[in-house]
Short mmCIF file of the C-alpha atoms (twelve columns), coordinates in Angstrom:
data_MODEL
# 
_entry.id   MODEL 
# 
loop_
_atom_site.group_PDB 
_atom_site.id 
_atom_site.type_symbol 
_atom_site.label_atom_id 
_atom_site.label_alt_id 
_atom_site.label_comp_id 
_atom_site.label_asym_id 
_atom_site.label_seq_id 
_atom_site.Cartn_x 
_atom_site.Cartn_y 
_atom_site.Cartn_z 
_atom_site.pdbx_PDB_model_num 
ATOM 1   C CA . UNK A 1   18.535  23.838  -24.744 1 
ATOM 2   C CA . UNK A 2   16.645  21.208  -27.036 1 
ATOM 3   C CA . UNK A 3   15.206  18.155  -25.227 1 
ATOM 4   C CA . UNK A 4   17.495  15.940  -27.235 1 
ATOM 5   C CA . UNK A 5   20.648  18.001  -26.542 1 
ATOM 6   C CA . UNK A 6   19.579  17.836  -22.938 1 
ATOM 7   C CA . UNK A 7   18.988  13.622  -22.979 1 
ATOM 8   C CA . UNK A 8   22.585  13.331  -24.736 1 
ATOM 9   C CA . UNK A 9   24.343  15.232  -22.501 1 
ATOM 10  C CA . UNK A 10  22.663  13.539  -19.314 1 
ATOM 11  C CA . UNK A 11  23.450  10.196  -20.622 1 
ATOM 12  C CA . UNK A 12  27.241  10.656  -21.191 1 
ATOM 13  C CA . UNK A 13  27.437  12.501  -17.990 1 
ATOM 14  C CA . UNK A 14  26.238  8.956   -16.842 1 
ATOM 15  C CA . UNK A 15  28.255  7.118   -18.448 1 
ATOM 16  C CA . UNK A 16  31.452  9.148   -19.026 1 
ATOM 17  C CA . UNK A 17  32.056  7.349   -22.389 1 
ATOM 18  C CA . UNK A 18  31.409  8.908   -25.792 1 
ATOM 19  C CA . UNK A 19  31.126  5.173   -27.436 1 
ATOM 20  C CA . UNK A 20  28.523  3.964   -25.141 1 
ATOM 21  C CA . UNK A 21  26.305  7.310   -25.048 1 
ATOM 22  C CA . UNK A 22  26.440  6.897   -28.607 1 
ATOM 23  C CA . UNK A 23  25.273  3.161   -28.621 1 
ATOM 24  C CA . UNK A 24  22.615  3.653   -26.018 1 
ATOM 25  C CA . UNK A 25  20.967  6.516   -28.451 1 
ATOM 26  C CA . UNK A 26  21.685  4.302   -31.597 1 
ATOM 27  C CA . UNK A 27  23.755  8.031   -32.466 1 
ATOM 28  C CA . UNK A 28  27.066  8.073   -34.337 1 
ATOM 29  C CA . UNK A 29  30.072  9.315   -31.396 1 
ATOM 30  C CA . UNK A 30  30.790  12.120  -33.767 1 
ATOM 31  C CA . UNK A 31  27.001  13.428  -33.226 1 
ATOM 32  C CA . UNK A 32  27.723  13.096  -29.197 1 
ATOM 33  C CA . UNK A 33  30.672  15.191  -29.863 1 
ATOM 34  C CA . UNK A 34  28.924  17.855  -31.677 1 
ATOM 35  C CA . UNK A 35  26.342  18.492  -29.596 1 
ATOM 36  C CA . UNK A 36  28.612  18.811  -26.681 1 
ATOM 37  C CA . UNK A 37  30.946  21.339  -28.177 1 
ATOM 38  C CA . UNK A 38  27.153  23.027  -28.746 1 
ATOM 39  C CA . UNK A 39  26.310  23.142  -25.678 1 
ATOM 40  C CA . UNK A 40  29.156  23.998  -24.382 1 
ATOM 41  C CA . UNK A 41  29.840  27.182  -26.729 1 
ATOM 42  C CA . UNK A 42  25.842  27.917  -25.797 1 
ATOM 43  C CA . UNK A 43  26.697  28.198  -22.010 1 
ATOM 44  C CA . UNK A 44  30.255  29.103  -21.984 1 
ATOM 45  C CA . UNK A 45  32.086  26.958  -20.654 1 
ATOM 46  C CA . UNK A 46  33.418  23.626  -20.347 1 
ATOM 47  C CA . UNK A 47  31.087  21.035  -19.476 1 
ATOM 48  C CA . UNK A 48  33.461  17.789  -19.813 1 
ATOM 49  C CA . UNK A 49  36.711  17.098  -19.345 1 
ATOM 50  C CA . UNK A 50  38.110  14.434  -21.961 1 
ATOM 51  C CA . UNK A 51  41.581  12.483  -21.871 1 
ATOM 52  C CA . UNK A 52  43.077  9.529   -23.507 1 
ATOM 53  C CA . UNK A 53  42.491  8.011   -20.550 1 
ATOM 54  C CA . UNK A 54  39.032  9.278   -18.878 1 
ATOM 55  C CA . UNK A 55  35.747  11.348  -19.330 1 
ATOM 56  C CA . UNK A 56  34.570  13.398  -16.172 1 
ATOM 57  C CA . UNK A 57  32.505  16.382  -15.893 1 
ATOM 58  C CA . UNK A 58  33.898  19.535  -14.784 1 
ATOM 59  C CA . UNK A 59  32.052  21.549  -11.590 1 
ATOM 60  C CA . UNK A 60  29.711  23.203  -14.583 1 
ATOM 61  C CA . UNK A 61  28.867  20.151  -16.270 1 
ATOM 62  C CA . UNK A 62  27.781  18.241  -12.933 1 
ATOM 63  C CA . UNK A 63  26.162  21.480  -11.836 1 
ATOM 64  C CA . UNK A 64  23.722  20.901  -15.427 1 
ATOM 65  C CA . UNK A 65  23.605  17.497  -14.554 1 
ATOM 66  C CA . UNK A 66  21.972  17.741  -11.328 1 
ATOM 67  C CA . UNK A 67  19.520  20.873  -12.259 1 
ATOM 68  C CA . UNK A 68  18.740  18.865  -15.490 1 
ATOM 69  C CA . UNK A 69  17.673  15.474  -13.584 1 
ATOM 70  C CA . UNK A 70  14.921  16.622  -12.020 1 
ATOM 71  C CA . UNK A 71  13.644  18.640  -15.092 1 
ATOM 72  C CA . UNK A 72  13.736  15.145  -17.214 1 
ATOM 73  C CA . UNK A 73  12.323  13.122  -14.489 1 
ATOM 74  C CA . UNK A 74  9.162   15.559  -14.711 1 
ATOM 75  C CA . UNK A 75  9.135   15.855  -17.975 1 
ATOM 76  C CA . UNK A 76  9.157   12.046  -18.228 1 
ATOM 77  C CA . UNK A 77  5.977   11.871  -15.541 1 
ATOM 78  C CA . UNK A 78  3.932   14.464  -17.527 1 
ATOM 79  C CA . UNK A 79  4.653   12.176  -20.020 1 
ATOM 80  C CA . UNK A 80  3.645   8.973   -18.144 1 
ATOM 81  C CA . UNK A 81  0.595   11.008  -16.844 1 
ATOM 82  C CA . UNK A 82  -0.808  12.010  -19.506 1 
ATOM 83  C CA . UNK A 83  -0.313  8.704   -21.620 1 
ATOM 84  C CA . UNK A 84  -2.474  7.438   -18.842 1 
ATOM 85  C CA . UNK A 85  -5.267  9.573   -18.863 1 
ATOM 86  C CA . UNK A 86  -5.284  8.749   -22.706 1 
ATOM 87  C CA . UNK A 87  -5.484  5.271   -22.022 1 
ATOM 88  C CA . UNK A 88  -7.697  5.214   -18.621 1 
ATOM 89  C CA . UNK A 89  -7.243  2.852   -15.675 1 
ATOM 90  C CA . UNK A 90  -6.092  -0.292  -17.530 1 
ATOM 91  C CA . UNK A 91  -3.564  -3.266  -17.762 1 
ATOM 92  C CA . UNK A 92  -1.985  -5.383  -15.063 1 
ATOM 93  C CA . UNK A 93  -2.003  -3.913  -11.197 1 
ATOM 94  C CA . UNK A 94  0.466   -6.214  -9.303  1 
ATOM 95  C CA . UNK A 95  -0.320  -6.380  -5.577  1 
ATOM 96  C CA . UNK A 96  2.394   -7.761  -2.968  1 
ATOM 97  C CA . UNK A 97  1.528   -8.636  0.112   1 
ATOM 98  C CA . UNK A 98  4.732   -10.079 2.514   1 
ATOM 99  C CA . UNK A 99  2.077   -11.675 4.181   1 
ATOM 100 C CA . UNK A 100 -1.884  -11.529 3.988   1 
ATOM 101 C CA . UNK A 101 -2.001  -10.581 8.106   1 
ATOM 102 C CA . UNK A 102 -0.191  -6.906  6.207   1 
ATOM 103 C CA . UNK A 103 -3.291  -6.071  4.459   1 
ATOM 104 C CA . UNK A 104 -5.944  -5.130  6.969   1 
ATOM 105 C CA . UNK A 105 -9.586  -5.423  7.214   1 
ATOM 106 C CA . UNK A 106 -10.688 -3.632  4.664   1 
ATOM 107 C CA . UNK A 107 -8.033  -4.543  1.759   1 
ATOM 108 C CA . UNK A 108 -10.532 -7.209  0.106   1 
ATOM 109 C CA . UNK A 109 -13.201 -4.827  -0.086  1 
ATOM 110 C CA . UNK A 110 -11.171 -2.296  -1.566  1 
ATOM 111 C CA . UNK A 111 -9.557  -4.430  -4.023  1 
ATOM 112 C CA . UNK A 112 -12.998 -5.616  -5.308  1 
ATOM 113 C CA . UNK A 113 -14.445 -2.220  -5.611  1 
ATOM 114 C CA . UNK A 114 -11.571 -1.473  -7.363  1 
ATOM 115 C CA . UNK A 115 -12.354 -4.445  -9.575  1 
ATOM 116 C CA . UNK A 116 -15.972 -3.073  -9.918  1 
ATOM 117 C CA . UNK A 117 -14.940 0.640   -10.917 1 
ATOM 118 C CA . UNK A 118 -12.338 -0.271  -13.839 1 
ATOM 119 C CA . UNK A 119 -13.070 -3.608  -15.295 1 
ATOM 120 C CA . UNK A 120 -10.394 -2.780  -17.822 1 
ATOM 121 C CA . UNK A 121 -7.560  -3.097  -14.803 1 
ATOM 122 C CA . UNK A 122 -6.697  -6.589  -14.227 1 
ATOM 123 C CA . UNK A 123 -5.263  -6.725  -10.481 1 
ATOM 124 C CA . UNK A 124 -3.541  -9.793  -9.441  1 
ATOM 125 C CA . UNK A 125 -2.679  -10.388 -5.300  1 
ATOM 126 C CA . UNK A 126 0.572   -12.250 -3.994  1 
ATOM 127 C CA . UNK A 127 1.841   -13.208 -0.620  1 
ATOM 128 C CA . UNK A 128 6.017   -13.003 -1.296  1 
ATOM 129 C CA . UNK A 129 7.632   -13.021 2.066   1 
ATOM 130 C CA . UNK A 130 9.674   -11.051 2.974   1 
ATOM 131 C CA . UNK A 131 8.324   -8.164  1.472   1 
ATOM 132 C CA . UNK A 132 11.811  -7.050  -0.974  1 
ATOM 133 C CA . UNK A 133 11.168  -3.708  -1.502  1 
ATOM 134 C CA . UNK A 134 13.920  -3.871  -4.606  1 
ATOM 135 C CA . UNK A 135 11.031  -5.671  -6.587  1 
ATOM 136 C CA . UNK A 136 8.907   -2.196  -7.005  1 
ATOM 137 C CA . UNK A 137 12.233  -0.730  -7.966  1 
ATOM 138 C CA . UNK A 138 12.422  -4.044  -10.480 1 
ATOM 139 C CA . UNK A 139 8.964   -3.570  -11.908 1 
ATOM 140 C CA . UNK A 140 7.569   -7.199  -10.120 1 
ATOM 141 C CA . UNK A 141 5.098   -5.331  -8.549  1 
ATOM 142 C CA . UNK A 142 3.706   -2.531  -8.527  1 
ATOM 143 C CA . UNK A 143 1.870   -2.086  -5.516  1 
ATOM 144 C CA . UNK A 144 3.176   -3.867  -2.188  1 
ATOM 145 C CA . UNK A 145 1.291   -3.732  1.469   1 
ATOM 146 C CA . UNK A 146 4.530   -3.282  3.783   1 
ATOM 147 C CA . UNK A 147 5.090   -2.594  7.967   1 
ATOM 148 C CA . UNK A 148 6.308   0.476   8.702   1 
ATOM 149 C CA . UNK A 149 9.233   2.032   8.443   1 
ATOM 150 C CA . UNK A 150 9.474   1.816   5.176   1 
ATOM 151 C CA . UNK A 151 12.571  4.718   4.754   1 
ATOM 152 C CA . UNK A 152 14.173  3.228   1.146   1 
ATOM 153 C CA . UNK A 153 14.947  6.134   -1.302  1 
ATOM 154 C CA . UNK A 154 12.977  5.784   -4.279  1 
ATOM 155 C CA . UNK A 155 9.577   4.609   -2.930  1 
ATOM 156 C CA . UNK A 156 6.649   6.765   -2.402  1 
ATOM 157 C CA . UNK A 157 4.203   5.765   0.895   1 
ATOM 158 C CA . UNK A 158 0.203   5.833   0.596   1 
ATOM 159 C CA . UNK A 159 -2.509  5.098   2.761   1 
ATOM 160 C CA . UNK A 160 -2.307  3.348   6.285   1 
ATOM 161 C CA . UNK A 161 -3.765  -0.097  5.826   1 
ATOM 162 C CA . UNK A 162 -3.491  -1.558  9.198   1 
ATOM 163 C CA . UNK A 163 -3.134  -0.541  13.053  1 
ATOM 164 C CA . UNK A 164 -2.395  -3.693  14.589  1 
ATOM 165 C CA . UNK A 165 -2.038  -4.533  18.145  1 
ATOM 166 C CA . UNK A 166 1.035   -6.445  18.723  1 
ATOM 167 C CA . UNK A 167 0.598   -10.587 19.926  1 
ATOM 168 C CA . UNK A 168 3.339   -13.065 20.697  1 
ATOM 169 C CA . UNK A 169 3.009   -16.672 19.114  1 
ATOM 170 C CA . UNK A 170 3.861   -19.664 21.969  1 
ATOM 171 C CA . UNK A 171 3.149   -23.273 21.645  1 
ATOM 172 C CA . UNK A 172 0.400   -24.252 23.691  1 
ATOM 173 C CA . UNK A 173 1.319   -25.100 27.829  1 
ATOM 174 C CA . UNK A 174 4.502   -22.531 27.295  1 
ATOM 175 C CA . UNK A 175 4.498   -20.736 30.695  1 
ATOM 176 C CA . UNK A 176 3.519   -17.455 29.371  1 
ATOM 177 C CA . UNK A 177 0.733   -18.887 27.677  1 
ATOM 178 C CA . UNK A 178 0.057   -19.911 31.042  1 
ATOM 179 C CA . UNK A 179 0.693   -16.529 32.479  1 
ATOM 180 C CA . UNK A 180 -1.518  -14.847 29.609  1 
ATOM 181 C CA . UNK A 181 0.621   -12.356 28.322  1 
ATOM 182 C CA . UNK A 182 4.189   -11.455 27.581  1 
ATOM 183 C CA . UNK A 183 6.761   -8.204  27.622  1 
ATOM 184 C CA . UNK A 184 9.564   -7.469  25.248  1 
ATOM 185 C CA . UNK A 185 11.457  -7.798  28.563  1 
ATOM 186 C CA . UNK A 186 10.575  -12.210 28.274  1 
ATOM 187 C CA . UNK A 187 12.330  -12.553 24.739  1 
ATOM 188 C CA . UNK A 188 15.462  -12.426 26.165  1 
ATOM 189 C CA . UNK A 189 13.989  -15.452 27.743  1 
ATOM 190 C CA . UNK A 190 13.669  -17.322 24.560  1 
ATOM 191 C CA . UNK A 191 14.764  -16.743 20.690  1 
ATOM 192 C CA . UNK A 192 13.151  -15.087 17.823  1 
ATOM 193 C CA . UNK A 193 13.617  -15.808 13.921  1 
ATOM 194 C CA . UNK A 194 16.526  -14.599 12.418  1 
ATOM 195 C CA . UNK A 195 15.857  -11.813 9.509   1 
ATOM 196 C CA . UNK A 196 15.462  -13.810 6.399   1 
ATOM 197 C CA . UNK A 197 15.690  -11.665 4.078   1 
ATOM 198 C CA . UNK A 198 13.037  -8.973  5.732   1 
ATOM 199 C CA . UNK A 199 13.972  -5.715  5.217   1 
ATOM 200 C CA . UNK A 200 16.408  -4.226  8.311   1 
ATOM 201 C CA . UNK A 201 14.239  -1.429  9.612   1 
ATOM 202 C CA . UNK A 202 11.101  -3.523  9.472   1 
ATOM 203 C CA . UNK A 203 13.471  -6.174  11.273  1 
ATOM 204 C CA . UNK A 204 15.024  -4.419  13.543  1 
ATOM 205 C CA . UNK A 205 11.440  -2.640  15.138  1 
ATOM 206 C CA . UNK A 206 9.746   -6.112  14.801  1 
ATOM 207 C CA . UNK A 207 12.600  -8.033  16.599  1 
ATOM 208 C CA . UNK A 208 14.948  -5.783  18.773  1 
ATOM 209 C CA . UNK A 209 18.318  -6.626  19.575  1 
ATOM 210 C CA . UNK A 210 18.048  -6.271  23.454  1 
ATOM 211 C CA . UNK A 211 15.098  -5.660  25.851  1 
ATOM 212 C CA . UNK A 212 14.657  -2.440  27.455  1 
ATOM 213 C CA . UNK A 213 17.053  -3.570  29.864  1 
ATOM 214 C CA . UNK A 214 19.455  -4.156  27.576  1 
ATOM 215 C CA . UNK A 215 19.612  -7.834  27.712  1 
ATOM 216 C CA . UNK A 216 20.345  -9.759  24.155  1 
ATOM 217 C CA . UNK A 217 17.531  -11.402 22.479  1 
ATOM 218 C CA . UNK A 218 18.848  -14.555 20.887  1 
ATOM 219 C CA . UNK A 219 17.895  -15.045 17.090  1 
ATOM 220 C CA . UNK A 220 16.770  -18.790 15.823  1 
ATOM 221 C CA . UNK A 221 16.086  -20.185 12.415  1 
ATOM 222 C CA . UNK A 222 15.279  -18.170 9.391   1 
ATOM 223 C CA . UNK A 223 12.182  -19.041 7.717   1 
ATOM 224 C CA . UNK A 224 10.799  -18.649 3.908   1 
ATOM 225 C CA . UNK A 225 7.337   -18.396 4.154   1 
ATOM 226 C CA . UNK A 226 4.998   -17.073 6.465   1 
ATOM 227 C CA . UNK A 227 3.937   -20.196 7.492   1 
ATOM 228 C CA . UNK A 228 6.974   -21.797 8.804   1 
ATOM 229 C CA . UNK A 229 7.036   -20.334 11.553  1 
ATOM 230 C CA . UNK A 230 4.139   -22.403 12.934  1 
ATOM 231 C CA . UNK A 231 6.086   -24.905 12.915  1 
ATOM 232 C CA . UNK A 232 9.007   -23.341 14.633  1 
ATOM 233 C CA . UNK A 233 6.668   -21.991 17.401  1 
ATOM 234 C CA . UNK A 234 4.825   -25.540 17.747  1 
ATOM 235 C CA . UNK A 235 8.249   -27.384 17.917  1 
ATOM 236 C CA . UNK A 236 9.262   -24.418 20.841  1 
ATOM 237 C CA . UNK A 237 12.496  -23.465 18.917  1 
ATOM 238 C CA . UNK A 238 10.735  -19.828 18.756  1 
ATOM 239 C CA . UNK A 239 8.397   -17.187 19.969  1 
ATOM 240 C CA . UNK A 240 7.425   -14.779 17.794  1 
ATOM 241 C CA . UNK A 241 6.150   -11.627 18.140  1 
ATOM 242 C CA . UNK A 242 3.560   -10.371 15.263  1 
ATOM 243 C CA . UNK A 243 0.001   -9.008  15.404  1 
ATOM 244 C CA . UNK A 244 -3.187  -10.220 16.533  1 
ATOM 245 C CA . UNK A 245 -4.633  -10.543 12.886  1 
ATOM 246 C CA . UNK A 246 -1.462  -13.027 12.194  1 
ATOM 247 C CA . UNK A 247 -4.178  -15.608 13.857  1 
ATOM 248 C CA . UNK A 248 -6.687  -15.163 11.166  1 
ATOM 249 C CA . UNK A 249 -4.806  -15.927 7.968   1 
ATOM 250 C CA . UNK A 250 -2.521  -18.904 9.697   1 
ATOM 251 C CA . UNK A 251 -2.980  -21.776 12.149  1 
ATOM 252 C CA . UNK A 252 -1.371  -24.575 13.981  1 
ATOM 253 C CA . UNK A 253 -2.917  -26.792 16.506  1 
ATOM 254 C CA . UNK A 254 -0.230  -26.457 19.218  1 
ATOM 255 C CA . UNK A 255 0.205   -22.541 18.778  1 
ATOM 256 C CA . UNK A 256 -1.907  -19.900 20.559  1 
ATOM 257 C CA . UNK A 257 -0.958  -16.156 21.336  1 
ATOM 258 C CA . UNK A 258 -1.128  -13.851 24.115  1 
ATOM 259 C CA . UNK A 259 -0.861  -10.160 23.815  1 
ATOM 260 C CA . UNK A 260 2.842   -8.583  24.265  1 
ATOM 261 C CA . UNK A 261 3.331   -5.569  26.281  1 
ATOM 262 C CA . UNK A 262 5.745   -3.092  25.706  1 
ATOM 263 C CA . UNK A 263 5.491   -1.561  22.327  1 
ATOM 264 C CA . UNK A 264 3.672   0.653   20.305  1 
ATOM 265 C CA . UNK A 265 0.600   -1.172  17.596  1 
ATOM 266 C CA . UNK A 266 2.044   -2.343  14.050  1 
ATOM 267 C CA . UNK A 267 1.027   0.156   11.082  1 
ATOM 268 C CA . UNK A 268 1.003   -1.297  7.637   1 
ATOM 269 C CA . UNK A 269 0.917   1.520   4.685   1 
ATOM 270 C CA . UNK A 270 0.519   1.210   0.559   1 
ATOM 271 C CA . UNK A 271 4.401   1.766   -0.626  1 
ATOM 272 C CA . UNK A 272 5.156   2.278   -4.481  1 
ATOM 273 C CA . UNK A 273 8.465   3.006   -6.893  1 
ATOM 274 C CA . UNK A 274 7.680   6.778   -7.762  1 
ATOM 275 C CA . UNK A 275 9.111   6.787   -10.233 1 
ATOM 276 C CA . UNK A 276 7.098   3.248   -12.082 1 
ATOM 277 C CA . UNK A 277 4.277   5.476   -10.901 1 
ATOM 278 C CA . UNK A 278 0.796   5.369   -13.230 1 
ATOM 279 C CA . UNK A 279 -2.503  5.535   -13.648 1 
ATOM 280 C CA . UNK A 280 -3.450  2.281   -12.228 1 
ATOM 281 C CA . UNK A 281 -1.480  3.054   -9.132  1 
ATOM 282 C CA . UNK A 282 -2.705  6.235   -8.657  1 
ATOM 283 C CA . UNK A 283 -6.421  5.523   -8.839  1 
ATOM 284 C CA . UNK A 284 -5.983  2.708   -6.207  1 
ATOM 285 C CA . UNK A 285 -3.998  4.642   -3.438  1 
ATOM 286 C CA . UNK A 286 -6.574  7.243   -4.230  1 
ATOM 287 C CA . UNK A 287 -9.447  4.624   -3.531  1 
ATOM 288 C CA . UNK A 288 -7.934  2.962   -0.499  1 
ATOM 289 C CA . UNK A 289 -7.174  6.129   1.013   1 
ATOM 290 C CA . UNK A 290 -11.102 7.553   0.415   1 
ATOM 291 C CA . UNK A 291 -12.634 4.274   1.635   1 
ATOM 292 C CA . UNK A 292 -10.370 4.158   4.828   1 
ATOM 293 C CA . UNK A 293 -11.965 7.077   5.686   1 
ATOM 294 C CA . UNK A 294 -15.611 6.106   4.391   1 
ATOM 295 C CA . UNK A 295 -15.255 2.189   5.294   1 
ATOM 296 C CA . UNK A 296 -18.995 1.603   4.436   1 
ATOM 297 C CA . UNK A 297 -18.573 2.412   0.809   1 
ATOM 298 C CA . UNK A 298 -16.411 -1.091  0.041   1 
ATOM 299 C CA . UNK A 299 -19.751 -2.452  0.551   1 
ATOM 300 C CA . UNK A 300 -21.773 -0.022  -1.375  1 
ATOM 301 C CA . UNK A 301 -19.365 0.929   -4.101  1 
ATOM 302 C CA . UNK A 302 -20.104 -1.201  -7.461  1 
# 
């Protein structure tokens, strides 16, 4: 089977629609046509079913379909890969961090060796709360710093950034700022934000539904940056639990934190679209991951 024949046939089995396979190739319907009946007398059999009404693949064609996916989407990565090794580390790398706190202590230093090691590779840094993980998918970013789990199909998982151990925010002279720590078992006490947008798994293992003794925890405002919810925590409308590094990127006056009991420490990991993959991407997971494990270099390296 020719590549071509292969990249028809894959687009009309996903569009079941001779006219629009033939517009999305800029090919004439009757060349769609030909190559099927090709293909088809090639293998032996029937690959698509067409009516008046309807296109649909018969149990052969899908069966090509899905053993010809994965073949394309490697071919298309050699592709990508090599392309990139032609043209070194270079262009834009988009960094997203839902909030700096995500990060850990040794992003900066990473991200300016980085810098350092391929001046041609431009690499911006955002805070976007909530951390969408649809905008790798998009092509906004290409890089994001995200809490774990992080269990989206499509998106391949790097280095750990962050272990964090887990705080709770209170507004100064709340009674378990006076008592000097808090459980999971006291937000059922009080009320947390409400999602917001942040992804569900990262939600729900952040901000559980009920304490361990199964009583409700009640959910407040939502909030659209990470810095609102100072203000929710100063005005006592919330507690909120997050982790001890929270404290050095954002402050309020009339919020302090005391450590929470009761679950496990926060990890933060690298998360990418596999499939917007490239060379920029892989040469940074590739440095993060070796100076995680050598944390002196950041301060060595370039």
């Amino acid at each position: 089977m020719e590549l071509r024949e292969a990249e028809i046939f894959l687009v009309l089995a996903e569009e079941l629609h001779f006219g629009r396979t033939a517009e999305r190739l800029y090919l004439t319907q009757p060349r769609v046509s030909q190559t099927l009946r090709t293909l088809e007398e090639r293998i032996g059999g029937r690959l698509v079913e067409r009516t008046t009404r309807r296109v649909r693949l018969t149990p052969l064609g899908e069966r090509l379909r899905d053993e010809l996916i994965p073949a394309q989407e490697q071919f298309r990565r050699a592709i990508r890969i090599t392309t990139d090794l032609a043209k070194g580390v270079s262009g834009v790398l988009r960094i997203c961090l839902p909030t700096y706190s995500m990060a850990g202590p040794s992003f900066t230093g990473i991200v300016r060796t980085f810098k350092n090691r391929y001046p041609d590779c431009q690499v911006t840094v955002t805070e976007d709360f909530p951390g969408d993980l649809a905008l790798l998918r998009k092509g906004t970013y290409d890089l994001m710093c995200h809490r774990v789990p992080t269990d989206e199909p499509g998106l391949s998982v790097g280095p750990i950034m962050s272990v964090d151990d887990r705080i709770l925010l209170v507004h100064t002279g709340h009674p378990l700022a006076e008592r000097g720590h808090a459980t999971v078992e006291d937000l059922a006490d009080y009320a947390v934000i409400s999602r917001s947008g942040i992804p569900k798994p990262t939600y729900d293992e952040s901000y559980p539904a009920t304490t361990p003794s199964g009583r409700p925890i009640r959910r407040g405002p939502e909030i659209t940056m990470s810095s609102d919810v100072l203000q929710l925590v100063a005005r006592g409308e919330v507690v909120h639990p997050t982790v001890a590094p929270f404290m050095d990127y954002y402050r309020h006056p009339d919020v302090t934190q005391v450590p929470l009991y009761g679950q496990p420490p926060v990890k933060s990991v690298l998360v990418w679209a596999t499939a917007r993959e490239n060379a920029a991407i892989r040469a940074f997971t590739a440095m993060a991951t070796d100076l995680l494990e050598h944390p002196a270099d950041t301060t060595t390296s370039g």
